[in-house]
N, C-alpha and C positions, 0 to 999 in steps of 0.2 A: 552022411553028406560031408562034404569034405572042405576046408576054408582055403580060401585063394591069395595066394601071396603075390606081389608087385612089387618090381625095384625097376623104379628109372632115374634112370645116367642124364642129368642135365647140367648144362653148365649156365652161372650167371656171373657174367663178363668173359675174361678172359682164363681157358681151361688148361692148364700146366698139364697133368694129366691125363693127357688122351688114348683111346684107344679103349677096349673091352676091360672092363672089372667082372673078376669072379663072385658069384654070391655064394655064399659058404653058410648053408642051413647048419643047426647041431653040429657045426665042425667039421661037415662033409660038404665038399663043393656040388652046387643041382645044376649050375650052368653059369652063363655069361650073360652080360647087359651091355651092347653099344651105344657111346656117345648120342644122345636125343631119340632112345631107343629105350624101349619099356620090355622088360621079361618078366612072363606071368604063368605061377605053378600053382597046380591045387596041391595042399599038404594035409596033414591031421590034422585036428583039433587039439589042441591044448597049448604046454609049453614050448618056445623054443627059444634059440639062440641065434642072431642074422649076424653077417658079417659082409662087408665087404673087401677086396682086396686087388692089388694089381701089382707083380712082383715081391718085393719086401713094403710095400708101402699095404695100409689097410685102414680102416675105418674103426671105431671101437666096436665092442661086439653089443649089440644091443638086444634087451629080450623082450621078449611079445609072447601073449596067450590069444590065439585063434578059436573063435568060435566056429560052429558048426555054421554053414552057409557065409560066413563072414569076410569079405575084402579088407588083407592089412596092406595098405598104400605105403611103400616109402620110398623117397628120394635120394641118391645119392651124387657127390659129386666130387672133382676132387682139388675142390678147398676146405683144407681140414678146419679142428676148430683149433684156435690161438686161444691162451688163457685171459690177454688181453683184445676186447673186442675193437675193430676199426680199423685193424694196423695189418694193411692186405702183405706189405715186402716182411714184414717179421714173420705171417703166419706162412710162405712159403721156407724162410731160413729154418723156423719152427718145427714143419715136417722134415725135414733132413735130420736133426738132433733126435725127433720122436718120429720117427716113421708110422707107428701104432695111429697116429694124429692126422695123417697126411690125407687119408681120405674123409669125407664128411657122411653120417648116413641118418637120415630125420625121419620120422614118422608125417605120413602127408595126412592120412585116417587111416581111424581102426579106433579101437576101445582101449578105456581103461590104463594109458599111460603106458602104452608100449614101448615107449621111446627111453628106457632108462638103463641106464647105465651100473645101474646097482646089483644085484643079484636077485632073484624073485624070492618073494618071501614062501618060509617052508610051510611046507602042508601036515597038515595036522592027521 
């Protein structure tokens, strides 16, 4: 049985970024997500790698472990993150400097802290 992945494109206020982002599983693009539009894959079980991305602009890459039958929900949008939080006009000058930054991409649900930025820890 296979885990089911979701990425929806939302925007909250005002969306600089419009238009379709590519989802980029493991580094290989699986498809597109439109603006207040949800795209939903079943993939393997285990490790992987999300990304999002629109031109040069992209989201960090974030990693998640899918269980078997499992929904990993996440949101993307494209207000990246700013290192300082509240300050909407710097965090769009922000993504111009770091494009890597420009898109945002969260974990809505799912297990076990998918939402990191770190590397996964190695297997024994």
């Amino acid at each position: 049985m296979a885990a089911n992945l979701k990425v929806t494109h939302t925007a909250i206020g005002a969306e600089v970024r419009r238009g379709p982002y590519d989802i980029v599983l493991d580094g290989k693009r699986i498809g597109s997500v439109e603006m207040n539009d949800t795209f939903s894959r079943e993939i393997e079980p285990g490790h992987h790698t999300l990304q999002v991305r629109k031109g040069r602009n992209s989201s960090r890459t974030k990693h998640l472990n899918a269980a078997q039958g499992e929904i990993v929900a996440f949101r993307c949008s494209g207000k990246g993150n700013v290192p300082i939080p509240g300050i909407g006009a710097i965090a769009l000058l922000w993504s111009f400097v770091s494009p890597g930054r420009a898109l945002s991409l969260h974990l809505e649900h799912g297990r076990h802290g998918a939402d990191r930025d770190a590397p996964p820890p190695e297997r024994r």
